[in-house]
C-alpha positions in Angstrom: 67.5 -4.7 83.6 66.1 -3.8 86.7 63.6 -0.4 87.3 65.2 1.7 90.4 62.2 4.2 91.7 63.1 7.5 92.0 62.8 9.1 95.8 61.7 12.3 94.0 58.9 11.2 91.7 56.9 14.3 91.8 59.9 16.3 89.8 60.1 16.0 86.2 63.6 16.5 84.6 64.5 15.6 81.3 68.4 14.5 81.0 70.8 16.8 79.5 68.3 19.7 79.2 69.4 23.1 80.1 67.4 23.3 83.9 69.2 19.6 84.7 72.3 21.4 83.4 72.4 24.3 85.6 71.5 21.7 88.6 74.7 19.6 87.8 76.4 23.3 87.7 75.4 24.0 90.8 76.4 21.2 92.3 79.6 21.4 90.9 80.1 24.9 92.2 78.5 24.1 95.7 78.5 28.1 96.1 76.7 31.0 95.2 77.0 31.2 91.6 75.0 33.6 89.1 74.5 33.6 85.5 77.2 35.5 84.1 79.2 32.2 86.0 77.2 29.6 83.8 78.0 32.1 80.5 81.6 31.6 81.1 81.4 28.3 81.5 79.3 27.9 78.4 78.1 31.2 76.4 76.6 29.9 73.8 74.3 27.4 75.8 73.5 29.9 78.2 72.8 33.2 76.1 69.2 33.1 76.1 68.3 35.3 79.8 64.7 34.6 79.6 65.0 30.7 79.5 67.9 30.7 82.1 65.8 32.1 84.4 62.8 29.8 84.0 64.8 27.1 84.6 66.0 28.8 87.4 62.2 29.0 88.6 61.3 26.0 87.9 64.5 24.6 90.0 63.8 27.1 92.5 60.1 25.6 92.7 61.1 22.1 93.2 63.2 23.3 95.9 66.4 22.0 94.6 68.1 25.9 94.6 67.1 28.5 96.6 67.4 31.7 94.0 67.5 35.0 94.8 66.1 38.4 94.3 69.8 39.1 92.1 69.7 36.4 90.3 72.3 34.3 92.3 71.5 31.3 93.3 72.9 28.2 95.2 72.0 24.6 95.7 70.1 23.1 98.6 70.5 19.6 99.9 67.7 18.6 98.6 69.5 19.3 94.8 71.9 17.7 96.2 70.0 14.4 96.6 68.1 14.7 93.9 71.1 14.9 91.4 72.5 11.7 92.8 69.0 10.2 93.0 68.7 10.9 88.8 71.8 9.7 87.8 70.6 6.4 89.7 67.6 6.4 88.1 68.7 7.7 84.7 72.5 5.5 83.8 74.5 6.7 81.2 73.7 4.5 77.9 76.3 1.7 77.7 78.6 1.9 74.4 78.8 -1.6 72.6 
């Protein structure tokens, strides 16, 4: 099994978490999306405000969203990258 390098190795994510989730939202969405959007997509996942928005920070300092002062929020092309750089980086486990 061969190692692939990510092209963004100064950005830790960890797979599946809820900041790597809202990123896959948002590229999904590709629009200006806000929180009460990722509650109706999942409520119980995303019912906790406070850690929402430090993921939302923490994207937001990485420069993968650019957030706003409403708490809106869209994806920049750098997410963009980055999203397809992780899942080159990070495969799905194979089922035997």
């Amino acid at each position: 099994m061969q190692i692939v390098k990510s092209r963004f190795p100064e950005i830790n994510m960890v797979k599946n978490s809820l900041t790597h989730d809202i990123l896959l939202i948002s590229k999904f969405y590709d629009r200006l999306i806000d929180i009460q959007d990722l509650k109706e997509i999942n409520n119980k996942k995303f019912n906790h405000f406070s850690h929402v928005k430090r993921s939302l920070f923490k994207l937001s300092l990485d420069n993968l969203i650019i957030l706003n002062d409403d708490n809106t929020w869209r994806i920049t092309s750098k997410g963009v990258a980055f999203v397809y750089d992780f899942a080159k980086c990070n495969p799905a486990k194979q089922e035997e």
